[in-house]
C-alpha positions in Angstrom: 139.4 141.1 123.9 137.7 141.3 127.3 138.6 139.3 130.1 136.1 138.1 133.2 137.2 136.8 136.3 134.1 134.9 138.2 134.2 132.5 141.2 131.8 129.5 140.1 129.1 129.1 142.5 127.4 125.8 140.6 129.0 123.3 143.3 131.2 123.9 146.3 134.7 124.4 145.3 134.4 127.5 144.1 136.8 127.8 141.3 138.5 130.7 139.7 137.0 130.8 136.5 138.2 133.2 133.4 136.1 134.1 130.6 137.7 135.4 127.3 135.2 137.4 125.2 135.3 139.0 121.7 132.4 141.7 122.0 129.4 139.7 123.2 131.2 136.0 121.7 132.3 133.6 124.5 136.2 132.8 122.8 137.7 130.8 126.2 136.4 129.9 129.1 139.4 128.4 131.9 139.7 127.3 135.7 136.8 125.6 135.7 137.3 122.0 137.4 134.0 120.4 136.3 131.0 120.7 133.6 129.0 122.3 135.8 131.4 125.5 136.2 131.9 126.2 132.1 127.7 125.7 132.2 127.6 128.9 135.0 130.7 130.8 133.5 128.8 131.0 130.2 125.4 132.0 131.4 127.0 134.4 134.0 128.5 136.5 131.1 124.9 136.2 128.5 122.4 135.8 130.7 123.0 135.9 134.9 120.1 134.3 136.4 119.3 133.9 140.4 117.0 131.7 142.4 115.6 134.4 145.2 114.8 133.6 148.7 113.1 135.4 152.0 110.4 135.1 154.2 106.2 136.1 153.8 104.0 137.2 156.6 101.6 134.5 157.9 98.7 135.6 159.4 96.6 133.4 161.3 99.6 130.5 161.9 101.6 129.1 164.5 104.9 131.2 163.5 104.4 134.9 162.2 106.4 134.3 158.8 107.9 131.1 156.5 110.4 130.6 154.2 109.8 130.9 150.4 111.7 131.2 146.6 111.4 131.3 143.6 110.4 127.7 142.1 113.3 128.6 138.9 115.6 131.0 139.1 114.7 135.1 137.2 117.0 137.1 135.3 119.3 138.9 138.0 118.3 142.4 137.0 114.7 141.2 138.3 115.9 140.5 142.0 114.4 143.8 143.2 111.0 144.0 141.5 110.7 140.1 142.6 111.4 141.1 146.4 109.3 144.6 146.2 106.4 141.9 145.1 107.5 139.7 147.5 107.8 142.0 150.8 104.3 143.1 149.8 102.5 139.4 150.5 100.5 138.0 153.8 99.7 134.6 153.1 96.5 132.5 155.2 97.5 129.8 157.3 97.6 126.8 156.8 100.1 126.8 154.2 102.1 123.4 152.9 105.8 123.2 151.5 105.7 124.2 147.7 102.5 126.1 148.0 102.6 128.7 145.3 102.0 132.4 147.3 103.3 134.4 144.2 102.2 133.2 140.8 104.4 135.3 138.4 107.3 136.7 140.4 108.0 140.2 138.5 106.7 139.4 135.5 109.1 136.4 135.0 106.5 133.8 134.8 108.7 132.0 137.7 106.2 131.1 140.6 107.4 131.6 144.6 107.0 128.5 146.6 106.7 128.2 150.3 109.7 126.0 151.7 108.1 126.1 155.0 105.1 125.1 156.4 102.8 126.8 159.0 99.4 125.4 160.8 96.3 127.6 161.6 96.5 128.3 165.7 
């Protein structure tokens, strides 16, 4: 029997959450306060999955980078390749909130959005 301690992140009170395992079989799961923290303790332990967010180059706009993420979160172990990807874009202004600048962030199938906006100058 193997036991995880987490801190739920799925809504601000951030409880203390336990998670009882036989091999890869969830067998408890405690110290969760709402629905929402038993749904995160589970995929935490199978599955951990991220929404990733950062900044593009903008050339030709009236601020030098925006705001973008992924439109789903990506497995976790894909943060880095998504961010290599990432780091690696210039985007043309203009460019509108929930423009897709990356169609298939590493290989996930999970476009990035722009959250930001920037006008041509």
């Amino acid at each position: 029997m193997e036991k995880k301690e987490l801190v739920c992140i799925g809504c601000p009170m951030g409880c203390p959450v336990t998670v009882t395992m036989e091999g890869n079989e969830i067998t408890d799961i405690t110290g969760n306060t709402c629905p929402r923290g038993r749904t995160y303790a589970e995929k935490e332990v199978t599955n951990p999955t991220r929404i990733v967010t950062s900044t593009v180059r903008v050339a030709g706009g009236d601020r030098p980078f925006i705001s973008v993420k992924t439109k789903e979160d990506i497995p976790k172990e894909k943060i880095f390749d998504c961010m290599q990807e990432i780091n690696g874009i210039t985007v043309k202004a203009p460019v509108k909130i929930g423009d897709v600048v990356l169609e298939n962030a590493a290989g996930t199938g999970v476009p990035v959005i722009a959250t930001k906006a920037a006008a041509v100058v």
